[in-house]
N, C-alpha and C positions, 0 to 999 in steps of 0.2 A: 504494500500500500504506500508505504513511503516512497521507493524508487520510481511508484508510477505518477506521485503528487509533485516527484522533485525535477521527474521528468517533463513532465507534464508545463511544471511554471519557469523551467529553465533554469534551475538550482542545483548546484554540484552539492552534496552530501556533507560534507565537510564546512558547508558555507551555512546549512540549514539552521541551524540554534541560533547562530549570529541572526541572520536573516529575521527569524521569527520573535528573538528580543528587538529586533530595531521595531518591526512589524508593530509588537505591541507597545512599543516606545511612543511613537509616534500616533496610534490608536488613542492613548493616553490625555497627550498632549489637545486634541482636536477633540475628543471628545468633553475633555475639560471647560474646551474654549465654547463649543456648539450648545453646552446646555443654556450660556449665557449670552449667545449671542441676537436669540428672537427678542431677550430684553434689551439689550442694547438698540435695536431697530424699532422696537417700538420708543424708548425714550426719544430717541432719536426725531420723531416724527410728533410728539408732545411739546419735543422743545419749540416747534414750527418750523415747519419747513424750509420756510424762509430763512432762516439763521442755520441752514444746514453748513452753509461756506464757513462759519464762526466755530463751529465745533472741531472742522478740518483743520482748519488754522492752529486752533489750540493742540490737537493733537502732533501739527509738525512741530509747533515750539518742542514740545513733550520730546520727542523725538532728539531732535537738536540740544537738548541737555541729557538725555538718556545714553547717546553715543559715546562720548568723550569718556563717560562713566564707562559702558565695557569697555571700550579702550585699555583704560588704565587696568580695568582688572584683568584684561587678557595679559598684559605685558608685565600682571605680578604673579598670576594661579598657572601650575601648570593642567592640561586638558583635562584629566580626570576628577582636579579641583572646580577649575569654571564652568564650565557644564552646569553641575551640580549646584554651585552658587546661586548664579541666574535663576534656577527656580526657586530656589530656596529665597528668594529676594521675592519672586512672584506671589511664592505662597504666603507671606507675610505680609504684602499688601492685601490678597483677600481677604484674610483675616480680620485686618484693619476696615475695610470696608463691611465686611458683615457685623460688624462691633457697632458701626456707624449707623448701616440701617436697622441694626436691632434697636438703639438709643433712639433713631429716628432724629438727628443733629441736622438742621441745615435742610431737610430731603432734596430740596431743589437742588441745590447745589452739590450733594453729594452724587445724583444721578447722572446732575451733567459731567463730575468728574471719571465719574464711572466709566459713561460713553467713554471719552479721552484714553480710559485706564485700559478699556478691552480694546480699543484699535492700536494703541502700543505694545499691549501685551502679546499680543496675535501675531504680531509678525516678528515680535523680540526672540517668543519662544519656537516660532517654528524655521526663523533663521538660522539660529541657535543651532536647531535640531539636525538643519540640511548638512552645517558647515562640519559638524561632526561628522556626518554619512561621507560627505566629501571627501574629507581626511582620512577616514578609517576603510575604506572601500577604492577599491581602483578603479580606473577610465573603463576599463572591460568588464568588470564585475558590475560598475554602476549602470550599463547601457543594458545588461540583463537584470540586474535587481529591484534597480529604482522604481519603476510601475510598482512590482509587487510591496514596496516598502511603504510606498507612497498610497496603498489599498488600505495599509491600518491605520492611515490620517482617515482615510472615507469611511470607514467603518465605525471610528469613533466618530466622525460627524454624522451616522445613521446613529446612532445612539442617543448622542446628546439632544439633538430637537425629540424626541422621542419621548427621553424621559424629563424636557421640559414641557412637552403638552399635556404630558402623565400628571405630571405632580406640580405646576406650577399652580393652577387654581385650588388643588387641595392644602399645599405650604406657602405657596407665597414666594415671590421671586428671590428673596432675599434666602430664605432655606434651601436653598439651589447651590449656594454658594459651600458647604462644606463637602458637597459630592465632587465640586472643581478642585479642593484642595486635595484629597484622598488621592485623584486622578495623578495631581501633581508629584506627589508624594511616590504613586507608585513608575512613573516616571521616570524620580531619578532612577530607583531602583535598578528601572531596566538599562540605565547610563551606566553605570557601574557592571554590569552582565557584558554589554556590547564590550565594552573596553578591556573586560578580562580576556575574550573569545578573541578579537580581532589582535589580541598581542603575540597569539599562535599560530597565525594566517599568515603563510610564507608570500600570496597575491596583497595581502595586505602594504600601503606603502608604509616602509621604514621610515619610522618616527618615534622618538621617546614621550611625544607627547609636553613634552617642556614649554614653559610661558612663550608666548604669543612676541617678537621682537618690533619695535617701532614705540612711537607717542601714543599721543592720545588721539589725533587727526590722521593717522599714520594711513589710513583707510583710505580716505578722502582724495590725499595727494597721492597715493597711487590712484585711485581712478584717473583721476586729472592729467595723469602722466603715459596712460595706458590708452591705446586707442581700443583695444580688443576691451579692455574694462568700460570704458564710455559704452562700449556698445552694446555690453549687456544693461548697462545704465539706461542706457536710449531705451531699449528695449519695456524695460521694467514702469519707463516712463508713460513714454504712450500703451503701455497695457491698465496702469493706474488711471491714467488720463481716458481712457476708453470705459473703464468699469464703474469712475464717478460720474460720467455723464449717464450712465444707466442707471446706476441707481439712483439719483436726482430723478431723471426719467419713472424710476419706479417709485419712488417716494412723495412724487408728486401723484400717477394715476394711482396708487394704492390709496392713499389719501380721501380722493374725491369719487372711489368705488364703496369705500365702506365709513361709517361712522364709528362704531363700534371699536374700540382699542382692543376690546377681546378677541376680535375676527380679524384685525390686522396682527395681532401677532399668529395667531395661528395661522392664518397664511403664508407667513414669513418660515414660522415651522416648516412646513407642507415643503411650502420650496426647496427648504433645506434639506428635507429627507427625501424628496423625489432625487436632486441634484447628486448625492450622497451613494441611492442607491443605485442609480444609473452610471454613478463613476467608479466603482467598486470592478464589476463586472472587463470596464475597459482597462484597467488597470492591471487586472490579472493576467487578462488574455491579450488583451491586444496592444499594450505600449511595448515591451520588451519584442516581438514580432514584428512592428511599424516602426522603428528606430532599426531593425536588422535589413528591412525589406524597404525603406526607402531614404535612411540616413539620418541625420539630425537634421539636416538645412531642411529639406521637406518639412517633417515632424512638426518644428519650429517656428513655420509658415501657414500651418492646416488650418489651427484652428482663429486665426487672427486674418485669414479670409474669411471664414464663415463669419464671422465678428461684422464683418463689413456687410455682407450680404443680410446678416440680423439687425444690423441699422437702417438696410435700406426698406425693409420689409416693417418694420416701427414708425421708419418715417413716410410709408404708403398708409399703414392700419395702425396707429396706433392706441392701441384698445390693452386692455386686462390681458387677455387671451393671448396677444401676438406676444404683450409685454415675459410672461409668465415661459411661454413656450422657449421665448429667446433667452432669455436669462436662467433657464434649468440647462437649456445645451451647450449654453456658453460656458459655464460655471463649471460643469460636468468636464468639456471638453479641455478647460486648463485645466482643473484639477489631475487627470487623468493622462494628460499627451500633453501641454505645454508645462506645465510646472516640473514632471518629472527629467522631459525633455531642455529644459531652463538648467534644472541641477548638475547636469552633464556638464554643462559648459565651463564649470568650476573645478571639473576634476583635473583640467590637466594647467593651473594655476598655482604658484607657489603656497605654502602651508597659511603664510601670515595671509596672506588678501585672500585664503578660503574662508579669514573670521573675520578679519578688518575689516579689505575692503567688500566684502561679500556682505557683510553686516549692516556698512551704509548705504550699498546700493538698497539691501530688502527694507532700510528702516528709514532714513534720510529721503533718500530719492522717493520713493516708494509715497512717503505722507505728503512731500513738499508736491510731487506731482497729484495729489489728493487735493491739497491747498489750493495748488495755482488752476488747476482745471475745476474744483467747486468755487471760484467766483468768476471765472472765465463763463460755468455755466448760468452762473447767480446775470453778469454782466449782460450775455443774450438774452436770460429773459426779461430783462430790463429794458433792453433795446426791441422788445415786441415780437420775436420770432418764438412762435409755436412750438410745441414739445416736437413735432413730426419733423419740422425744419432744422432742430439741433440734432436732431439725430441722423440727417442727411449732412451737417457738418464732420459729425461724426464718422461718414464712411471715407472716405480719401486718410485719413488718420489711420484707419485699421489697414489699410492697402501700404502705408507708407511701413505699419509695423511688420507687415506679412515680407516685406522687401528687406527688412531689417533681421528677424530671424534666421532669413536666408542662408545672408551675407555672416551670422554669428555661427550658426552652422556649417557654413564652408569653412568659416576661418578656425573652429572647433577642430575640424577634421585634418588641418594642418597643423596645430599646437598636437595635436595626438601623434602622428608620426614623427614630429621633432623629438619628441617626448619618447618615444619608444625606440626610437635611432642611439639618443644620450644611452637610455639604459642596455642597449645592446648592438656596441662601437664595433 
């Protein structure tokens, strides 16, 4: 049964245990984040929609003083300590926050810090998570594994909306919050598993695992200095820039479909687990096959044309229905084949820029392009142009990113044979 599961998913025997603690690592982390994220989208839409760009903003500052911080602790912990830190930093904020709203101090205030708290925590902890996969896993091992690693992120995001529409009306969203720390908790756990397994992986790259070398900006000015790193930048950019005019997009007709907070969040649910389980399936079976059978540049490029093709059909019909249908395949289809296909492109980059600068591309770049595109989107509607008209601005952007994955993908598939030439002269 095993030789035919390991056959089956593309896993050499020997890789399997590694494989299945990243698996549930990762499981962990997303399902942590997904029980609390239908809350965060309904706050989100209380605060008014109209000050949706304000909430952005506040989370790039957030951002912008959070980086500098891991910085400095990658360049003092080495990897089997930082890792572990990071969450342990995370888990002590929720805490502080369920203290908060059990006191019920502030509540306005404490919710809108919340929103803030789970759009930095979201991409702190699943950065985090990749740069470790990156490190500890090789170019060839990660073009077979990563779909499947990247299934028990979806699988804990079928869970989480799950058991937030289980039990949020019987507890209360705030009693949600000790099921995310437990998750976090069992996390590290599996940090500590990967890290013992992968130190006896002769495919594994040779690393002691020692502090992170550079500043605190160390990150940053290697992008700035890197064209290949700009251009996963680029990339990361117009994919954030494409996803916040959607959900503005969604934020707005979700809004004026329902009155009910009740029925918008569980809507938000529903997305979630439809997206979830739909990506689960392409992850097993069919990223590690589609990265064999037509490369990364393709891969890279798929789903950031449909992207375009789902703008242009928003901005024909834009209704509930077109809305809903496009943002579950969207969603699904990074999840599944661009994100894993993304991670690649960091394996054949030196150790430091797989946490530095890999960390302000997902965190920096990542919110600032969240920032500058929710009042770019705030600025159109200002200037009178219809939901249907932004999102026809929106397709030539997703064509521009489908031309950009490309070109990271051909240039991916040259850094790999430089890379395999060095280790065998």
């Amino acid at each position: 049964m095993r030789n035919r599961l390991t056959a089956l998913l593309r896993i050499e025997p020997h890789e399997l245990a590694a494989v299945a603690l990243s698996f549930a690592y990762y499981f962990c982390l997303l399902c942590a984040y997904y029980i609390l994220r239908p809350i965060r989208d309904e706050m989100g839409i209380q605060g008014g929609v109209q000050n949706l760009q304000w909430v952005f903003t506040g989370t790039f500052v957030a951002m912008l003083l959070a980086v500098p911080l891991f910085g400095w602790a990658a360049a003092r912990f080495e990897r089997r300590r930082l890792v572990p830190i990071v969450y342990y930093f995370f888990i002590a904020n929720l805490a502080l926050f369920y203290l908060l709203f059990e006191l019920d101090v502030a509540r306005a205030w404490v919710a809108r810090a919340f929103f803030v708290w789970i759009s930095v925590f979201n991409l702190f902890v699943v950065s985090v998570f990749w740069s470790l996969m990156a490190d500890v896993f090789s170019n060839a091992q990660a073009r077979r594994l990563f779909g499947i690693i990247a299934a028990g992120g979806s699988a804990g995001a079928i869970v989480g909306p799950g058991l937030t529409a289980w039990l949020a009306g019987a507890l209360g969203p705030a009693q949600l919050i000790p099921f995310s720390i437990g998750l976090l908790v069992l996390a590290v756990v599996c940090v500590h598993g990967v890290l013992r397994l992968r130190r006896h992986d002769a495919e594994a790259p040779l690393d002691a695992g020692a502090p992170v070398r550079g500043g605190l900006l160390a990150g940053a000015g290697h992008v700035l200095r890197s064209p290949y790193l700009l251009g996963i930048g680029l990339f990361i950019l117009l994919y954030t820039t494409l996803s916040t005019f959607l959900y503005f997009e969604q934020a707005h007709i979700v809004k004026a479909s329902f009155s009910d907070a009740g029925e918008r969040t569980r809507l938000f649910a529903m997305i979630d687990l439809s997206v979830n389980v739909l990506t689960v399936f392409a992850q097993l079976f069919v990223m590690a096959r589609l990265v064999e059978r037509i490369g990364v540049a393709l891969t890279l490029a798929l789903i950031p044309l449909a992207v375009a093709a789902g703008f242009a059909v928003l901005g024909l019909y834009p209704t509930l229905a077109v809305l809903v249908v496009f943002q579950v395949l969207r969603r699904a289809g990074n999840y599944a084949i661009t994100r894993p296909g993304r991670e690649v492109l960091f394996t054949v980059i030196p150790r430091e820029d797989k946490y530095k600068s890999k960390n302000f591309i997902d965190t920096v770049v990542y919110r600032g392009g969240d920032a500058v595109s929710g009042w770019a989107f705030a600025l159109l509607s200002a200037a009178g142009l219809a939901l249907s008209t932004i999102a026809w601005v929106a397709v030539p952007l997703a064509l521009l990113w489908a031309a950009n994955g490309f070109a990271l993908g051909r240039r991916q598939e040259v850094l790999r044979t430089e890379q395999r030439e060095r280790a065998w002269p």
